[in-house]
Backbone of each chain as ProteinMPNN parsed JSONL, in Angstrom:
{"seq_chain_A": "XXXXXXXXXXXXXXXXXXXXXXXXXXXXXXXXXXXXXXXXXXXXXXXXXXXXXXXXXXXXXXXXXXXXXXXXXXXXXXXXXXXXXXXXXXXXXXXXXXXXXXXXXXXXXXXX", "coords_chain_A": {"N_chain_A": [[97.971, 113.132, 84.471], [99.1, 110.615, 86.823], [98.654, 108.38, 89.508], [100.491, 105.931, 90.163], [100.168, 102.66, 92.627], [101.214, 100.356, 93.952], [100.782, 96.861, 95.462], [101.558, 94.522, 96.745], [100.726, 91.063, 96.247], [101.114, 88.419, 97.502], [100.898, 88.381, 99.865], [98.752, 88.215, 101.509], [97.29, 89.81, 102.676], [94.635, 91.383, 104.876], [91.693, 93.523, 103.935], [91.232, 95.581, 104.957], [93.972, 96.165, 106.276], [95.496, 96.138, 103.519], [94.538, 98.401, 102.401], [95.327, 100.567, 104.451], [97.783, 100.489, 103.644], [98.134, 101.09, 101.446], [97.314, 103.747, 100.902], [99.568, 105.243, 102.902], [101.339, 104.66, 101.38], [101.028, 105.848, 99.082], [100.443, 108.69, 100.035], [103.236, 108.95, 101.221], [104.629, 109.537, 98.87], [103.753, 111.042, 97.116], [104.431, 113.219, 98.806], [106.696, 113.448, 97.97], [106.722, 114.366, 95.515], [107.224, 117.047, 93.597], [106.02, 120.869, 93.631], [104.174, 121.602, 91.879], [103.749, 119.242, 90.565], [102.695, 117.963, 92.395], [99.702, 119.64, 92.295], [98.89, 120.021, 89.542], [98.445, 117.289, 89.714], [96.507, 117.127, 91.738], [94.642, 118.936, 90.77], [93.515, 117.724, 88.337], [92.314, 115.997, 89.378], [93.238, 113.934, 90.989], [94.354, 110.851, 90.115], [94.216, 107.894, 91.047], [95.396, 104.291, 90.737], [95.443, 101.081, 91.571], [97.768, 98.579, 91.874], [99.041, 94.926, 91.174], [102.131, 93.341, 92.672], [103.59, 90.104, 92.438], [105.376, 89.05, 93.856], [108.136, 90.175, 96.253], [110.568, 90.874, 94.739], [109.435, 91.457, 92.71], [108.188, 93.873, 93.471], [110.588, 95.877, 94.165], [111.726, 95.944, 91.88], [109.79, 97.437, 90.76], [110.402, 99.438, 92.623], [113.056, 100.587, 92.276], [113.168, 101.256, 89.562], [111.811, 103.371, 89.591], [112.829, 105.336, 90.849], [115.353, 105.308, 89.077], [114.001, 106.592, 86.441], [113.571, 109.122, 87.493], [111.227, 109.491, 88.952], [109.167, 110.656, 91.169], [108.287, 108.479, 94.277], [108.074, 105.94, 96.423], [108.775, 103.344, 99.091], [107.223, 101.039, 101.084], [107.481, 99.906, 104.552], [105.788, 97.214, 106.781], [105.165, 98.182, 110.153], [104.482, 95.92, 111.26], [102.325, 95.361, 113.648], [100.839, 93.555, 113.362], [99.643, 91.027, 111.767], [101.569, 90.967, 109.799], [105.234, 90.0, 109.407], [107.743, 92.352, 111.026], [108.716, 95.015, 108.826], [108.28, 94.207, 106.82], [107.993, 94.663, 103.15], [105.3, 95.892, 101.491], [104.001, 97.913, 99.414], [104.803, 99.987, 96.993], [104.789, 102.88, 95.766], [103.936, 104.701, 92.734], [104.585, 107.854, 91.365], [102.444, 111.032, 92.166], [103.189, 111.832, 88.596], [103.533, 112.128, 85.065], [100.61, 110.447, 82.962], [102.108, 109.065, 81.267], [104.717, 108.393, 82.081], [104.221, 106.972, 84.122], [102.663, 104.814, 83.94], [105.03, 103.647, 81.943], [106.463, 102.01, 83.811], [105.186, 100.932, 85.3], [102.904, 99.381, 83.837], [102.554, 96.934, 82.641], [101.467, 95.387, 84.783], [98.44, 93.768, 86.185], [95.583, 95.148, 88.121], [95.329, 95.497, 90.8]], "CA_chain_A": [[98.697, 112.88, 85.714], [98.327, 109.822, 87.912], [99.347, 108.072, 90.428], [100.148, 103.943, 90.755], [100.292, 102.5, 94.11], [101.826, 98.524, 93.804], [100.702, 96.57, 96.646], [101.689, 92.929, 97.174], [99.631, 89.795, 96.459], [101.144, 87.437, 97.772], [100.756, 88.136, 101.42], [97.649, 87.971, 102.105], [96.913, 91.022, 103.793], [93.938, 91.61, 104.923], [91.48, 94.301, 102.949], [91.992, 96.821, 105.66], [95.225, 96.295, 106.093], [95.854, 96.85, 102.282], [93.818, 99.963, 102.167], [96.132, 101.109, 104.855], [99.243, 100.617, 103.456], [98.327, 102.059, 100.215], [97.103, 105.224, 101.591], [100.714, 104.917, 103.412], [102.342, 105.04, 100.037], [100.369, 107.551, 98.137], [101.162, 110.043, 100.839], [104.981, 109.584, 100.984], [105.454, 109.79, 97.121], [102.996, 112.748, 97.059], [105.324, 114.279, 99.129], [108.288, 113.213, 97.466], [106.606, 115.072, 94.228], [107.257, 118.615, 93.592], [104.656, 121.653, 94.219], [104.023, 121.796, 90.384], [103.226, 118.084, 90.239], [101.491, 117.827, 93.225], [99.509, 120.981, 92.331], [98.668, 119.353, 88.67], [97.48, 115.902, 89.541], [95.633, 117.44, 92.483], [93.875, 119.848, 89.717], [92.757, 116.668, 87.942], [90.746, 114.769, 90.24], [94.24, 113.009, 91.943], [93.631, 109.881, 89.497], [95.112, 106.813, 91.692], [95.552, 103.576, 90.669], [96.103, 100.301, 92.439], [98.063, 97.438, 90.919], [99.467, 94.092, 92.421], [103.189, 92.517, 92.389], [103.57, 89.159, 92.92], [106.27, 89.166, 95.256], [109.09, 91.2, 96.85], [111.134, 91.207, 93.937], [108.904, 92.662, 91.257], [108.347, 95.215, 94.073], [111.915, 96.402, 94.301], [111.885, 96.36, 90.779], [109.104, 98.809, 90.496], [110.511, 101.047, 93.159], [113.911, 100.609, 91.523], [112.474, 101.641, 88.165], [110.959, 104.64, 89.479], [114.248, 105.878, 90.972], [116.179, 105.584, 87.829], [113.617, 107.494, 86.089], [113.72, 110.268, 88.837], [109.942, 109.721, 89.756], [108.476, 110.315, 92.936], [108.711, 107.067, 95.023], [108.04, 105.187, 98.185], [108.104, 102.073, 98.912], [106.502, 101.237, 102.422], [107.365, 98.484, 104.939], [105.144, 97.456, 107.539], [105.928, 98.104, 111.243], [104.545, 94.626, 111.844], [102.246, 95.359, 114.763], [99.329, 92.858, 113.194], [99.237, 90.043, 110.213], [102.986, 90.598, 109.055], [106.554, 89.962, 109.914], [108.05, 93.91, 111.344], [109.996, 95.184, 107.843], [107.94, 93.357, 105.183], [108.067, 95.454, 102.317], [104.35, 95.808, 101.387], [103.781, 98.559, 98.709], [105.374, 101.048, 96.466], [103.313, 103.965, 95.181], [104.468, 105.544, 91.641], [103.962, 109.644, 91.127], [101.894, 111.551, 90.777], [103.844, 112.124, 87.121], [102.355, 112.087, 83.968], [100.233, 108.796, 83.097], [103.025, 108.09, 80.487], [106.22, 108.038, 82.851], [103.888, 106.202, 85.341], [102.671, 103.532, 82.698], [106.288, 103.066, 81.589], [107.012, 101.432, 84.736], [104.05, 99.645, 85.87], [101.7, 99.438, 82.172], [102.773, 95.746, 82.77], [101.033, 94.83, 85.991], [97.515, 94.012, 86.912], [94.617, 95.564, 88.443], [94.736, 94.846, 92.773]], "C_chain_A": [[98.049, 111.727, 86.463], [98.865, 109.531, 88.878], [99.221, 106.232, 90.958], [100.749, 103.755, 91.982], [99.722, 100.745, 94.046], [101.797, 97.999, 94.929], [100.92, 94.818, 96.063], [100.582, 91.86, 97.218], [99.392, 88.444, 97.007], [101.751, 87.504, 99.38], [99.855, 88.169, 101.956], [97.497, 88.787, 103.006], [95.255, 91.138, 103.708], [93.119, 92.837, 104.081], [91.688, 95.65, 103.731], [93.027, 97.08, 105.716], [96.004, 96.69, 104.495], [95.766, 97.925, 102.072], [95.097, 100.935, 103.306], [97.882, 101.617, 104.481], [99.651, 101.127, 101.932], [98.369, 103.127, 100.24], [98.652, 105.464, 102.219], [102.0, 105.696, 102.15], [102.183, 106.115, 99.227], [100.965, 108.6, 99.077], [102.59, 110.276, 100.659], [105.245, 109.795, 99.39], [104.501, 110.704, 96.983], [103.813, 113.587, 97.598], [106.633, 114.222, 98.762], [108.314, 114.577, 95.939], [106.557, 117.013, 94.191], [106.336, 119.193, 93.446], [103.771, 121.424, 92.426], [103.069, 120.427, 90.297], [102.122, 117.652, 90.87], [100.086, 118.735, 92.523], [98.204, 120.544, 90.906], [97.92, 117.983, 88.657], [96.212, 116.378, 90.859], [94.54, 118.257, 91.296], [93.026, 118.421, 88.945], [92.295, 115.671, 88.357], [91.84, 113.425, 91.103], [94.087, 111.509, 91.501], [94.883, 108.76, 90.632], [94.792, 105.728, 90.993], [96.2, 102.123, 91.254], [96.358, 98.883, 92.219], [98.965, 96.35, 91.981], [100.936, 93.449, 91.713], [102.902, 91.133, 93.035], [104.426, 88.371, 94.077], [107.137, 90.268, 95.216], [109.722, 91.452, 95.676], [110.624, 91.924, 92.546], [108.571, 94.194, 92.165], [109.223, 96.033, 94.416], [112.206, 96.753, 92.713], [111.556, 97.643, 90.114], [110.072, 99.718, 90.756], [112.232, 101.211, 92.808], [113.98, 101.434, 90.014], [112.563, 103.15, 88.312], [112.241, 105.686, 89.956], [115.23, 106.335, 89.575], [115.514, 106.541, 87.345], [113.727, 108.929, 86.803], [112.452, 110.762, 89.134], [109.864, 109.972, 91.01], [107.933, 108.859, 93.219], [108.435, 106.809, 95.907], [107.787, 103.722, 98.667], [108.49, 102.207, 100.638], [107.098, 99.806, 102.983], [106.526, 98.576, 106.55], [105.323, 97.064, 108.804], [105.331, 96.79, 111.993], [103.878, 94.573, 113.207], [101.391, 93.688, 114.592], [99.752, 92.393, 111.404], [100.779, 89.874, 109.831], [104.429, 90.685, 109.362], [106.925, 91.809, 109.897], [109.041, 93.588, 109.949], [109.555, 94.619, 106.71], [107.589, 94.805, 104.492], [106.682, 94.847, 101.369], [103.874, 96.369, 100.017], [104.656, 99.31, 98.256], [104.423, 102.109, 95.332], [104.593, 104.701, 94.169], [104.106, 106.991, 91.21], [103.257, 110.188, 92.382], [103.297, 112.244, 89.529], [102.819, 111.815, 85.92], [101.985, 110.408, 83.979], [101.318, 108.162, 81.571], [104.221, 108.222, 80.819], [105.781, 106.978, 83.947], [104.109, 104.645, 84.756], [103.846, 102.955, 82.047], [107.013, 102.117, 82.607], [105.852, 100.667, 85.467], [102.58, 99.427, 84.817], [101.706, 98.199, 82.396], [101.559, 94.985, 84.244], [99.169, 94.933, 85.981], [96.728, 94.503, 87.874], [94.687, 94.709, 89.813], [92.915, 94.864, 92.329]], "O_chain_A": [[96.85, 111.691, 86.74], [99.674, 110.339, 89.334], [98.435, 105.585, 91.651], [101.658, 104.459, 92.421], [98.636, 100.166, 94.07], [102.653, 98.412, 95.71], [100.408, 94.231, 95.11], [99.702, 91.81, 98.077], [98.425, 87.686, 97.08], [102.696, 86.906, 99.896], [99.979, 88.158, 103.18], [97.576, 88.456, 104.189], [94.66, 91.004, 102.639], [93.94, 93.361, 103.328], [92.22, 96.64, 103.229], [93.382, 98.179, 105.289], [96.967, 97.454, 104.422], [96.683, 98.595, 101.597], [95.66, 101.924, 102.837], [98.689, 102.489, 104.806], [100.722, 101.417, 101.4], [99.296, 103.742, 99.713], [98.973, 106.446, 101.549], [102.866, 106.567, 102.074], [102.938, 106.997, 98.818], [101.946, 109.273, 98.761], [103.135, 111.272, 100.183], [106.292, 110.303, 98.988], [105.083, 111.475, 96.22], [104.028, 114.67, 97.054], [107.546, 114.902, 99.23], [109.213, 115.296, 95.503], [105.865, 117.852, 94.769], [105.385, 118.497, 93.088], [102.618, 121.005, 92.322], [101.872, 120.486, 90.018], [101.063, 117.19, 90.445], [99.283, 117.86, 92.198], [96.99, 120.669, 91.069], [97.051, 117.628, 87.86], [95.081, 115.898, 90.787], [93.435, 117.718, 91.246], [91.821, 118.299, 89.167], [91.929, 114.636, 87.8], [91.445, 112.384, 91.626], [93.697, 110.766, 92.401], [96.081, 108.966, 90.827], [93.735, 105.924, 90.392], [97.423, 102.059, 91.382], [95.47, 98.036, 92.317], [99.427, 96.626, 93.088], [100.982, 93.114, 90.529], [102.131, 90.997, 93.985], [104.168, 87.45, 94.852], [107.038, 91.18, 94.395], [109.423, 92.601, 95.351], [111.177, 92.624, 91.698], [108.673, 95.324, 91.688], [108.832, 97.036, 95.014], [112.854, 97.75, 92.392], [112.175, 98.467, 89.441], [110.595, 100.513, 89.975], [112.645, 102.28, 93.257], [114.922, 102.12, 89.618], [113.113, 103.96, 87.566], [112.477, 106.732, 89.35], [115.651, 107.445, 89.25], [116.042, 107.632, 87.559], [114.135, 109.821, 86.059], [112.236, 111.925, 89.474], [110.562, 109.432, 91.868], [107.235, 108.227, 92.426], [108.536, 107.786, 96.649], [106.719, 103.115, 98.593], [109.32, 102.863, 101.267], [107.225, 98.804, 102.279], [106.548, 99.547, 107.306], [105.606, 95.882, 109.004], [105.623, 96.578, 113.17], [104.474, 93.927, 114.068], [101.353, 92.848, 115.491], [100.01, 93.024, 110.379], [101.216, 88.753, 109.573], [104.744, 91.845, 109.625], [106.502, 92.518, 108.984], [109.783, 92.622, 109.774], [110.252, 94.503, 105.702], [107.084, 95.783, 105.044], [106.726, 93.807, 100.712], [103.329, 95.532, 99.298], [105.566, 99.499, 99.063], [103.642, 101.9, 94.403], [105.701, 105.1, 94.526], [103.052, 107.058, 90.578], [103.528, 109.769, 93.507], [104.163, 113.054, 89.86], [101.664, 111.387, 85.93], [102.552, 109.478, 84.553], [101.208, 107.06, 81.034], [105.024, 108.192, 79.886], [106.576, 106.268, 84.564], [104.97, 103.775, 84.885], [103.747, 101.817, 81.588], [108.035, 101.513, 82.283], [106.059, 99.727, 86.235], [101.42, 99.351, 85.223], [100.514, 97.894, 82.427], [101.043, 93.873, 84.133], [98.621, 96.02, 85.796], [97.306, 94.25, 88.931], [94.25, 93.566, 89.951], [92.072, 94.549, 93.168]]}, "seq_chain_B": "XXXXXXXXXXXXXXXXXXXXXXXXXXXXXXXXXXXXXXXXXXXXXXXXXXXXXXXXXXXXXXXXXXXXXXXXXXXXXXXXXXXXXXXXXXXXXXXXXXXXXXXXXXXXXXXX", "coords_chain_B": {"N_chain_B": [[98.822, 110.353, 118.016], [96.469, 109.913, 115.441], [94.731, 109.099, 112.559], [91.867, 107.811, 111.004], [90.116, 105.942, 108.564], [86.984, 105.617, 107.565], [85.079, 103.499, 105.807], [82.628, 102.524, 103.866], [81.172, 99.189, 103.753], [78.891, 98.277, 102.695], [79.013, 98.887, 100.145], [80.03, 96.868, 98.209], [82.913, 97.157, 97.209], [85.432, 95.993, 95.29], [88.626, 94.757, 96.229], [91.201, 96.814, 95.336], [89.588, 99.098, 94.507], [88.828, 99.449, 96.515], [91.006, 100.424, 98.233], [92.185, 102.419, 96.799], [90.005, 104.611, 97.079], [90.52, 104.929, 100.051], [93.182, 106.043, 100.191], [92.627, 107.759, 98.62], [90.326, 109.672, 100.785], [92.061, 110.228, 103.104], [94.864, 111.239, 101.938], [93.263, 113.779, 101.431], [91.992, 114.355, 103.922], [94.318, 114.848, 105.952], [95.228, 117.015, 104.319], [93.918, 118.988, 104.635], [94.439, 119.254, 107.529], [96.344, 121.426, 109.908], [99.637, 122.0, 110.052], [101.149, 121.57, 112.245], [100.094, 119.446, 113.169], [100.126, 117.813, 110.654], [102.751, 117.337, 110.999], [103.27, 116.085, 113.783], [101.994, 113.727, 113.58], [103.439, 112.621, 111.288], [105.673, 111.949, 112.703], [105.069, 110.165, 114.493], [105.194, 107.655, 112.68], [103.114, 108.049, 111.233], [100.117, 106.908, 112.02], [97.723, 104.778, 110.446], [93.922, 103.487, 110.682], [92.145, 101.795, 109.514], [88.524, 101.373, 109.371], [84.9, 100.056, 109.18], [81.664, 101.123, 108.292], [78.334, 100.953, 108.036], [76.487, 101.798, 106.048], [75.262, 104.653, 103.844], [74.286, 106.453, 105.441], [75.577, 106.11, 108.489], [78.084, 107.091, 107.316], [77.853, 109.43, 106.547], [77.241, 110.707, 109.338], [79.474, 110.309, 111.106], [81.161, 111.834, 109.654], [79.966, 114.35, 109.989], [80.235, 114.489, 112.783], [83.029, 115.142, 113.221], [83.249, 117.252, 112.19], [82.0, 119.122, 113.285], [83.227, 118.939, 115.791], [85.597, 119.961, 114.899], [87.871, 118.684, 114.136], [90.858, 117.421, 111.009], [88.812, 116.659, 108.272], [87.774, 114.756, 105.021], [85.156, 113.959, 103.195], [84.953, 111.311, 100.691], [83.253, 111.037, 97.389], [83.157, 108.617, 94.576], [84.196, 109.012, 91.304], [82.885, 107.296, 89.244], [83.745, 106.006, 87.299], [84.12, 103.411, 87.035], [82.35, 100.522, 88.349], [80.73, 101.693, 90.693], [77.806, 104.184, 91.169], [78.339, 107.371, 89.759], [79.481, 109.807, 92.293], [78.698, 108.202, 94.293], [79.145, 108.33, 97.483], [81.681, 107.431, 99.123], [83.844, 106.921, 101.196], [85.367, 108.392, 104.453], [87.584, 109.969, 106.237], [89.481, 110.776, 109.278], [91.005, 112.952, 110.721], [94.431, 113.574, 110.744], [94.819, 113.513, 113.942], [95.105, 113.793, 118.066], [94.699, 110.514, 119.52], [92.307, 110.721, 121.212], [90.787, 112.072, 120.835], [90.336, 111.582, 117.871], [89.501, 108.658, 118.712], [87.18, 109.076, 119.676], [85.294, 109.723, 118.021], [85.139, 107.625, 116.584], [85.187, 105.61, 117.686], [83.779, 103.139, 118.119], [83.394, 101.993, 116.175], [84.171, 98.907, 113.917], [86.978, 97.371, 112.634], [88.014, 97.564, 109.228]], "CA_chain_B": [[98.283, 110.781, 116.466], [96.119, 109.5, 114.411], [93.921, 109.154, 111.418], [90.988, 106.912, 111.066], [89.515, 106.157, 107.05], [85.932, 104.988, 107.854], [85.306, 103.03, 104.705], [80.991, 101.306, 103.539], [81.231, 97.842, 103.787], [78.171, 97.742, 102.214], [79.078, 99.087, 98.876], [80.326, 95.796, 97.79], [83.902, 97.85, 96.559], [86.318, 95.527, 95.712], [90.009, 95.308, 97.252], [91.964, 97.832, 95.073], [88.952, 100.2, 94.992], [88.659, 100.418, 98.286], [92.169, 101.165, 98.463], [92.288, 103.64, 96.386], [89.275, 105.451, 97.777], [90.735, 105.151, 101.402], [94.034, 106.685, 100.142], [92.327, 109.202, 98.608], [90.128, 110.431, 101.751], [93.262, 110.031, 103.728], [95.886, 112.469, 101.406], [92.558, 114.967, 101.581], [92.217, 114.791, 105.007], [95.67, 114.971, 105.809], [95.484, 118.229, 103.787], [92.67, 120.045, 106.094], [94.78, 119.272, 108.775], [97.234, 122.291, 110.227], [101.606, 122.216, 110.074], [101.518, 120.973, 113.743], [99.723, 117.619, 113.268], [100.87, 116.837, 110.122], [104.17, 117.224, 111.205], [103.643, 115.261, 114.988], [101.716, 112.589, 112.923], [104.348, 111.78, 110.624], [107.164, 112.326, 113.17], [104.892, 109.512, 115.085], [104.907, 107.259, 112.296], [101.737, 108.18, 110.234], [99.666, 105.938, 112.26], [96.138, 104.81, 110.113], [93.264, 102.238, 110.776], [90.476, 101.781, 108.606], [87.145, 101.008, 109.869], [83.029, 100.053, 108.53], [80.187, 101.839, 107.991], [77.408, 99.773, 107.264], [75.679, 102.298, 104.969], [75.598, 105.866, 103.521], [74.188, 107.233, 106.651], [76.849, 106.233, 108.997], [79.617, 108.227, 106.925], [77.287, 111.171, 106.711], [77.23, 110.845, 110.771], [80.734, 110.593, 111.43], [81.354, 113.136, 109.215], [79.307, 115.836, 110.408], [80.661, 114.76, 113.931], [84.209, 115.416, 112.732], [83.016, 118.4, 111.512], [81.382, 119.166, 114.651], [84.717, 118.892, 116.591], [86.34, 120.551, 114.186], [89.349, 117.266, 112.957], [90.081, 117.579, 109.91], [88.415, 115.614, 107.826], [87.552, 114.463, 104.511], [84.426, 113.235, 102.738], [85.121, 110.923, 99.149], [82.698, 110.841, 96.232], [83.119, 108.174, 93.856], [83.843, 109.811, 90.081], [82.235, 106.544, 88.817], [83.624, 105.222, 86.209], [83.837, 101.453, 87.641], [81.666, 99.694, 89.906], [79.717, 102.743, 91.53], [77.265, 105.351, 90.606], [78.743, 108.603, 89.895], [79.012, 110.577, 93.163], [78.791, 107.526, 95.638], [79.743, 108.445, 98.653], [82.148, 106.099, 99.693], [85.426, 106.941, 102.533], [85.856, 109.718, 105.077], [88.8, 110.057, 106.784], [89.082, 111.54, 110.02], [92.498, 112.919, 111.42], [95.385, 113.493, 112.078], [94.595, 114.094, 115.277], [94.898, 112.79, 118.76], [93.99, 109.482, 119.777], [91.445, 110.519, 122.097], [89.93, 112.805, 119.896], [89.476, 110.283, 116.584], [88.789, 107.832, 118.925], [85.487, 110.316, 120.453], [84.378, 109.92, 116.723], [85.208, 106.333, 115.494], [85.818, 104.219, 118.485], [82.363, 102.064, 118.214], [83.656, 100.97, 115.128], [84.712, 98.035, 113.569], [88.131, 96.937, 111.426], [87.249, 97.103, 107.954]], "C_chain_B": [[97.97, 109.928, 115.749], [95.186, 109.734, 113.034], [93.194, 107.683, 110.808], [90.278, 107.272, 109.824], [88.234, 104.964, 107.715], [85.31, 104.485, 106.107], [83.203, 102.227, 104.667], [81.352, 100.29, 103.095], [79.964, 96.992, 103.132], [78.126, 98.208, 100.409], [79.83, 97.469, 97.873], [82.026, 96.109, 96.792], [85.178, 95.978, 96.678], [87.824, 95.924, 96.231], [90.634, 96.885, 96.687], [91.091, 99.034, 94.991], [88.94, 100.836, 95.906], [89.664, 101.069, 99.009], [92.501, 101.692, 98.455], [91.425, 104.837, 96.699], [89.547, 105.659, 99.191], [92.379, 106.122, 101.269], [93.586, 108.057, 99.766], [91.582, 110.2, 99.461], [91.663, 111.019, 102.575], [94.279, 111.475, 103.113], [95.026, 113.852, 102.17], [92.082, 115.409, 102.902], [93.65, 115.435, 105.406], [96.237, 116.72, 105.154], [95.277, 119.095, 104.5], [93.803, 120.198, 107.05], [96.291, 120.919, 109.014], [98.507, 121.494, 109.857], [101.731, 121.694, 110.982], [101.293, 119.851, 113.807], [100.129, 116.693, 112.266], [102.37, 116.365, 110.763], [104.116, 116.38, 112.83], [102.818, 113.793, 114.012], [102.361, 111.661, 112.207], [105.697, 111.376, 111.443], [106.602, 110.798, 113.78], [104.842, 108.152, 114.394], [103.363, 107.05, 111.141], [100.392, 107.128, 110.786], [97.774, 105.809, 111.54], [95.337, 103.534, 110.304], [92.15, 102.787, 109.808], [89.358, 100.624, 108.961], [86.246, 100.967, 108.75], [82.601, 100.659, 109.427], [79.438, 101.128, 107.18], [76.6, 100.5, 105.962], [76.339, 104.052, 104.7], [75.35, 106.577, 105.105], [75.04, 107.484, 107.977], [77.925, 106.939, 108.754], [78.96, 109.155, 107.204], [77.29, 111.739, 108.296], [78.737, 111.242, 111.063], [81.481, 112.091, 110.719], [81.342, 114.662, 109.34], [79.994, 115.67, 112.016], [82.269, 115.255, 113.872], [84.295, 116.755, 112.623], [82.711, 119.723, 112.353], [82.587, 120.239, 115.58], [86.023, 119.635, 116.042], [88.135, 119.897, 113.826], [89.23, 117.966, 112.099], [89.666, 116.079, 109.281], [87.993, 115.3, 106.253], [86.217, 113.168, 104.094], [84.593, 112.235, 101.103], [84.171, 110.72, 98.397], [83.743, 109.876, 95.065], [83.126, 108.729, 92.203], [83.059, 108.778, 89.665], [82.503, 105.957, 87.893], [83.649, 104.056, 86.32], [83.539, 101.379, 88.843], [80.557, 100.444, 90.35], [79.433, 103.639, 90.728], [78.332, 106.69, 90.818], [78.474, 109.466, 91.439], [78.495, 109.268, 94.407], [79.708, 107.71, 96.637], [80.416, 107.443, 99.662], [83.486, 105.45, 101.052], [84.979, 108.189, 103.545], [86.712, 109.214, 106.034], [88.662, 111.202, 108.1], [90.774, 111.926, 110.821], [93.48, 112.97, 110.418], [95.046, 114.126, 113.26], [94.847, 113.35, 116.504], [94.229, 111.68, 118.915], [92.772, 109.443, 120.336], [90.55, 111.189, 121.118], [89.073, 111.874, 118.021], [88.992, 109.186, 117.272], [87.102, 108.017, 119.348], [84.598, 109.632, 119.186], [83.708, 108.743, 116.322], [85.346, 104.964, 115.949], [84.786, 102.954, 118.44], [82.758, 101.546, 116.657], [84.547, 99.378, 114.407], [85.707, 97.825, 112.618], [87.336, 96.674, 110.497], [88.15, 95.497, 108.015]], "O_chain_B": [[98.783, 109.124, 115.293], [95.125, 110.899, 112.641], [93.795, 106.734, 110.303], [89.827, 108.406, 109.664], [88.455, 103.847, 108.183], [85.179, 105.4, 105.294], [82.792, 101.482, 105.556], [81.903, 100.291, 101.994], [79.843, 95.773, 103.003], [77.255, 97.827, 99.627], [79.932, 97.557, 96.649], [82.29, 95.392, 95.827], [85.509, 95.244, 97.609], [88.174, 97.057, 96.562], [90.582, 97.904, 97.375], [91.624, 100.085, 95.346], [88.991, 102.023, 96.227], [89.57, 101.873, 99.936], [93.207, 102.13, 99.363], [91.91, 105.967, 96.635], [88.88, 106.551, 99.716], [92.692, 106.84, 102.218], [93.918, 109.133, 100.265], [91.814, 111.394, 99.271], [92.116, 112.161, 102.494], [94.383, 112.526, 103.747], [95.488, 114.652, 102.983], [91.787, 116.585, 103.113], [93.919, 116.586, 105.062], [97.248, 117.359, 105.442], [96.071, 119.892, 104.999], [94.104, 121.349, 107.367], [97.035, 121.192, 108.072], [98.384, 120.368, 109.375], [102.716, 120.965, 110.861], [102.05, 119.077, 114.392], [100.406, 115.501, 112.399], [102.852, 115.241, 110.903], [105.249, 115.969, 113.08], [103.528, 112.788, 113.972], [102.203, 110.441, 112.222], [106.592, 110.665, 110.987], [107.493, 109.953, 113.691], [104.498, 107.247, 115.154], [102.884, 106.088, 110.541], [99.707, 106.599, 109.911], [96.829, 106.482, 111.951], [95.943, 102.478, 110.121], [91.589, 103.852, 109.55], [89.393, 99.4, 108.837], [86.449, 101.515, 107.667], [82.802, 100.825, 110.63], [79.655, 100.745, 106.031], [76.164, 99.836, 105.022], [77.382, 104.548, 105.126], [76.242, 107.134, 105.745], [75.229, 108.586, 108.492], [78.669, 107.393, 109.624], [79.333, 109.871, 108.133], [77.331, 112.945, 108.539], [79.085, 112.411, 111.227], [82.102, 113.028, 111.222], [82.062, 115.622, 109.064], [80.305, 116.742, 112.536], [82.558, 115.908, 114.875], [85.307, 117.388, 112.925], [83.039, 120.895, 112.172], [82.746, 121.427, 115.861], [87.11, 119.821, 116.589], [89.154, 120.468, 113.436], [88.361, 118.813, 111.892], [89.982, 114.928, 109.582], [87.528, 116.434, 106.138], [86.198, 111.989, 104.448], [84.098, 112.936, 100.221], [83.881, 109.58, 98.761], [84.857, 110.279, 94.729], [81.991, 108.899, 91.756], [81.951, 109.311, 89.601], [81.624, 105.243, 87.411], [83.003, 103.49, 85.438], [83.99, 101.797, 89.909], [79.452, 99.906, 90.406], [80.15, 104.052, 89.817], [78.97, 106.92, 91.845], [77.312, 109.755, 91.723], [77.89, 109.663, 95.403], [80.872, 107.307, 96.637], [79.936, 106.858, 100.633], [83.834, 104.37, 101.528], [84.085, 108.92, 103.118], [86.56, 108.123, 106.584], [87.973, 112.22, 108.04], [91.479, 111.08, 111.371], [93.335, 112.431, 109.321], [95.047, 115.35, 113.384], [94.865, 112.136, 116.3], [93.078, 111.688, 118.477], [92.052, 108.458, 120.174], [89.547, 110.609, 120.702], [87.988, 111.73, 117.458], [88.085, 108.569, 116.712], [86.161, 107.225, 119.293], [83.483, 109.13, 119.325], [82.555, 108.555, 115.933], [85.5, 103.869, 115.408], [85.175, 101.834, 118.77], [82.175, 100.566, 116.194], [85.707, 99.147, 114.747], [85.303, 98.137, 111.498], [86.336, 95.957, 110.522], [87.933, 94.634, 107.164]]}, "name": "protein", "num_of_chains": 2, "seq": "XXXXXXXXXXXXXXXXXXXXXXXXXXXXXXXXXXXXXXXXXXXXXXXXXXXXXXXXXXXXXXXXXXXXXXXXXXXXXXXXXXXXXXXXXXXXXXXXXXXXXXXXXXXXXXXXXXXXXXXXXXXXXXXXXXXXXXXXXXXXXXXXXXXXXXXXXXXXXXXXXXXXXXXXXXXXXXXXXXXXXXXXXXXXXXXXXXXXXXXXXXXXXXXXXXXXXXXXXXXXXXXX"}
């Protein structure tokens, strides 16, 4: 069980500000995931992972992806108080699901 | 409502590490916490900042003051397989809770 969490590289967010908006994402698609799943990747040490798109459109892709499949999902936009236009679409966090429904949809992407 | 991930600035973590270790205090706080705060926290927008700690001893402080006060809170260990020793102590998360109350804890701190 893991859990990827696709953050944006090409906005130059600060490293706090990243850390925030990943944490952001993991939570809502944790709670998107059923008790079972939750329950399961929590049992194994909650493995996260944190990978980078290069812009908006491979990040719609992801969280497009993960939909079709009928993963747990979230993709985050940020209310823009500090660093980024209100509504930029920042991250999308994949699972927790197994690490081979996750990997089918972001196995492709580099290491944030 | 908030929730404050106090993050070591001196562990030399890079970006997506630190990301992923601030999401993961964060969920596990977030857990501690009662039905009443998650639920005014998220209703308020989930609001999180992440702060430094210059060393181990600083988290272990905040921590125990958290602890103190009775937030909830979360401490993170490092499993280790990249970058850090096994068992480096490296996030705590403090909140959901009022503002006044995470700020009591975390306010002398600095934006990671």
């Amino acid at each position: 069980m893991k859990q990827a969490i696709v953050a944006r590289a090409d906005l130059g967010m600060g490293e706090g500000k990243l850390a925030a908006q990943v944490a952001h994402a993991s939570l809502q698609a944790y709670e998107e995931a059923d008790a079972r799943a939750q329950r399961e990747w929590k049992g194994s040490g909650q493995k996260k992972i944190v990978l980078q798109a290069n812009n908006e459109r491979e990040l719609f892709e992801i969280n497009e992806s993960a939909d079709v499949e009928g993963l747990p999902h979230a993709l985050v936009r940020d209310a823009g108080h500090t660093q980024l236009e209100p509504g930029t679409a920042t991250t999308v966090a994949v699972g927790p699901a197994t690490e081979r429904a996750v990997d089918a949809i972001t196995g492709e992407l580099s290491l944030y």
